[in-house]
N, C-alpha and C positions, 0 to 999 in steps of 0.2 A: 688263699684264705681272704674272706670280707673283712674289714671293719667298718666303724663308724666311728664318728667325729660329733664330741657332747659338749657345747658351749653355755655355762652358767653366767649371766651377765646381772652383778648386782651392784648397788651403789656403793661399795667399799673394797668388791676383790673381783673380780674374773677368772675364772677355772675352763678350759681347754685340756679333754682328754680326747684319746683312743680307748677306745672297745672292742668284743667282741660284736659282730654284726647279727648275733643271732643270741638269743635268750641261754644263761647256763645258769646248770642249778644251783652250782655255786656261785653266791653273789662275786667273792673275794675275787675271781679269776676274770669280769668284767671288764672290771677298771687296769688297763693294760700301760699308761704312760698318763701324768697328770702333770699340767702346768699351768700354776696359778702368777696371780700379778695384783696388783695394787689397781685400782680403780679412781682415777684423777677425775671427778667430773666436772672440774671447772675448764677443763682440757677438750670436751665438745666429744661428740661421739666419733668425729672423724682419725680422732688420736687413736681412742680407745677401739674400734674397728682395724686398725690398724697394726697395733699391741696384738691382735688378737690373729690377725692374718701373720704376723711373726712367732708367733708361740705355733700356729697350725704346720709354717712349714717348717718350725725346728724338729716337732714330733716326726713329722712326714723324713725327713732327713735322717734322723737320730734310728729311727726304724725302719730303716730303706721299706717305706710304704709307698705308693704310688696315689695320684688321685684316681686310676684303674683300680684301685683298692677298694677305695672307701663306697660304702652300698648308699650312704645316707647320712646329714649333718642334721644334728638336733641341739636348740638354742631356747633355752628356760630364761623368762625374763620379768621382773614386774610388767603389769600393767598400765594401764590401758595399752594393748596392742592389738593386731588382725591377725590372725592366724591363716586365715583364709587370701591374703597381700602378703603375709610375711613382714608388716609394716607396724614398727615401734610408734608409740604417738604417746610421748612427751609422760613418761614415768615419774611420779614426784621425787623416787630415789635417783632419776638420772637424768639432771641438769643438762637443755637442750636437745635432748632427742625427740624431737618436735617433727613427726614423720619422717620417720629413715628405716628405708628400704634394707634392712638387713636381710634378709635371705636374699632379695637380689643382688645385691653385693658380693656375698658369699658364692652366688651359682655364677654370679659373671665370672669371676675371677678362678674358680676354679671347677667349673663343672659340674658340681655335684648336685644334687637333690635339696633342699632346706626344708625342715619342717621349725613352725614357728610359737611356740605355746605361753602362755603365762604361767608364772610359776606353782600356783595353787594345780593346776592340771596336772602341770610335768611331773608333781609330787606326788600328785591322785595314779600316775600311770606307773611311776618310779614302784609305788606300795603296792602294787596290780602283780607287776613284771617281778621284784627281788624282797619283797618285804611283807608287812602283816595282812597284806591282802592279798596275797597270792592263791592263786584256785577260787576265788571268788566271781563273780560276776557282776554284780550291783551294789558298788563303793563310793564312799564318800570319804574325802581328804578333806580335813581342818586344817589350817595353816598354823592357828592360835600362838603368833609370833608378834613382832610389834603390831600387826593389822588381824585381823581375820577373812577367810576368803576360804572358797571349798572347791573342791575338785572334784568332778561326778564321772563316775564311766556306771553305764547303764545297759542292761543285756551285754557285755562285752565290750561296751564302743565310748571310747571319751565324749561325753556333750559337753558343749560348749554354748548354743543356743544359737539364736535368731546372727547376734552380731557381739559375739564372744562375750557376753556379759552372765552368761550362766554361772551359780555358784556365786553368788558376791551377796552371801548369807549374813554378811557383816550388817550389809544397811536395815536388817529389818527390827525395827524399832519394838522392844518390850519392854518400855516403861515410858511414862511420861517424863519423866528427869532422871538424869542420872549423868555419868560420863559421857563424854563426844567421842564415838568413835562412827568411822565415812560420812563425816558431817551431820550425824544426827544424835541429839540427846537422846543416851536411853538407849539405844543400838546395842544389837549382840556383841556385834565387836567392840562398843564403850566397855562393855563390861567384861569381855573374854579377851584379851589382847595385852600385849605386854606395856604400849600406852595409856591402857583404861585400866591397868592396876595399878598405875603411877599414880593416875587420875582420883582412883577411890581414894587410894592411902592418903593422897594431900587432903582431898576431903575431909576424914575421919581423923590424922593424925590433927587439922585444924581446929575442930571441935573437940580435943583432947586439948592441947597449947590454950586454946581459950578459959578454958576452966581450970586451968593452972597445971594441970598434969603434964609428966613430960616422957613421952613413949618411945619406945628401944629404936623404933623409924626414921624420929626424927624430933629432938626436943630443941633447935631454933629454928622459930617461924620462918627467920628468914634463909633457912635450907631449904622451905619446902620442896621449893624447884627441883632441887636435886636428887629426890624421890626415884627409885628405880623401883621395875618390877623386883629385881634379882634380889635387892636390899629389902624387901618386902616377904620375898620368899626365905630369905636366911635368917629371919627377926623371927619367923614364922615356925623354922626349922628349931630355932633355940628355945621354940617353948614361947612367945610374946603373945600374949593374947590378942590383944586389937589386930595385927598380921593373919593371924590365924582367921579372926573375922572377915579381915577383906577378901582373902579366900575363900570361905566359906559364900561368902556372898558371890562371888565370883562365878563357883561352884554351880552358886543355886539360877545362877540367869543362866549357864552353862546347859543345866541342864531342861531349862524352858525351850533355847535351844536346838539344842538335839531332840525333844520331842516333837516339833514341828517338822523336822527333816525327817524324822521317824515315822511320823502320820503321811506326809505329802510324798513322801519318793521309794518306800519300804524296802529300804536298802540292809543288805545282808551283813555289812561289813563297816562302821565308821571307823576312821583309822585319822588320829588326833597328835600335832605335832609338837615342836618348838617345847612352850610352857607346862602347855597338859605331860607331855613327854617324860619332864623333873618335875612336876608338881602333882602329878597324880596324884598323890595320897591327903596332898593339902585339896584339891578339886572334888574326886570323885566321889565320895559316900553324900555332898551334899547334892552333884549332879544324877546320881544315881535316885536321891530320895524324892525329885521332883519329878525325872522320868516314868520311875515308876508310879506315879498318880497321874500324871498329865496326859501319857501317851496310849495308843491305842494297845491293848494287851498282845492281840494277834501279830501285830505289825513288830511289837517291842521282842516278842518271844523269840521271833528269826534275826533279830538282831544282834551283832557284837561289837562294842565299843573299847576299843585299843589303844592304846600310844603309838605311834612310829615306832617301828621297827630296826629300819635306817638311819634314823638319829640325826648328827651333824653329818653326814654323810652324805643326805639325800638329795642336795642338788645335785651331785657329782652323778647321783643313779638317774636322776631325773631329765639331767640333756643328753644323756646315754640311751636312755628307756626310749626318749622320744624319737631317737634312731632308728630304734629297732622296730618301731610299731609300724603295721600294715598301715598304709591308707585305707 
């Protein structure tokens, strides 16, 4: 029997499993051995590379698996990296990885194949291969977690583009003002990301505190910092009306959008993660009420707009998926 080897590398945990080396229809039967860890990054990538080459051959050990085993290692990671090099280049969530060779690393040391992706991809292939896009062809993955960022597979095939910058739907600016999200005022991602509804609430919870009022979010000015998405969605969840608007608002850039992804790529399937995931019901009928005016009827009519399927789950299917996938 094959397997593969699915490496998620993020700024707080590291997960290293085994899989199946080939696609089953049951997700559940996939994920065969899983070993997570703590993520030190002030510790430099050569620790954490290193943690991670120890979790590989405790599984390899633990399941008298061979590297004659394994078909294929696949490694989900923030950005900016090369997929194309296999070469990390210095992730804001992971202090020091400032070009490092990870898949060669990997293949030196043990042989095997590396495929290299960011993680908005691996999620876009993870939803392809075991979750809400499956049987689909022409997909789009949302990240809509702390950042926004999209994942495309197109006829079949993951694009990535010229120099792996495809999808990074976050920087496109629809508004003249608004929240910073990929360094620009007004960005999809200011306003759809679990940062840019931090962003709004301080905004609006400020202009409440100023005029004396004191809202369920946050009535001392000087919390506002401490503003979370989560704590916006549960103000939100209990009935708070201003929560509800930020939402709403949220919602409505949400779905400005997706109607430009709509128009430009007529994709069969959008498949929306993280936030939208738990807050669907606070997002959708405003993102729905703009799509349906904005976008192109024909283009809108073959489209489906979903949550994750895979849930918290999805990196684990995600550096697994990217095992399994053909070149």
């Amino acid at each position: 029997m094959k397997y593969c080897l699915g490496i998620d590398i993020g700024g707080t945990k590291c997960a290293v499993l085994l899989g199946s080396s080939t696609i089953d229809e049951n997700k559940d039967k996939v994920i065969i051995h899983k070993e997570v860890f703590a993520t030190d990054i002030y510790k430099g990538p050569d620790y954490t590379i290193d943690r991670i080459c120890r979790k590989i051959d405790k599984i390899l050990l633990e399941r008298e698996v061979s590297t004659d085993d394994i078909a294929k290692i696949g490694i989900c990671c923030g950005g900016p990296l090369n997929s194309k090099t296999g070469v990390i280049m210095n992730p804001p969530n992971l202090y020091g990885w400032d070009n490092i060779s990870v898949s060669g690393i990997l293949n030196k040391r043990y042989g095997i194949q590396v495929k290299l992706e960011n993680d908005a991809n691996a999620c876009a292939v993870a939803e392809w291969k075991f979750g809400a896009a499956k049987g689909y062809q022409n997909i789009i993955f949302l990240t809509f977690g702390t950042g926004l960022g999209a994942g495309i597979i197109l006829n079949g095939k993951l694009y990535s583009g010229t120099n792996n910058m495809a999808g990074e739907v976050g920087h496109i600016r629809l508004s003249t003002f608004g929240p910073v999200g990929y360094g620009k005022a007004g960005s999809l991602e200011g306003f759809c990301s679990g940062s840019g509804t931090a962003q709004l609430a301080r905004i609006k919870v400020l202009e409440k505190l100023q005029l004396g009022e004191r809202p369920e979010i946050c009535s001392d000015i000087s919390k506002l910092g401490s503003i979370t998405a989560k704590r916006v969605a549960e103000a939100a969840d209990n009935g708070d009306p201003l929560a509800k608007e930020i939402f709403a608002l949220s919602g409505e850039y949400l779905g400005k959008g997706l109607s430009i992804i709509i128009d430009m790529l007529n994709p069969e399937i959008i498949v929306i993660g993280s936030i939208f995931q738990r807050c669907r019901h606070l997002l959708w009928p405003f993102a729905q009420e703009v799509i349906e005016k904005e976008s192109l009827k024909l283009s809108r009519s073959v489209c489906k707009i979903v949550p994750s399927e895979l849930g918290d789950d999805i990196g684990n299917y995600a550096a697994l998926s990217l095992a399994m996938l053909k070149d």
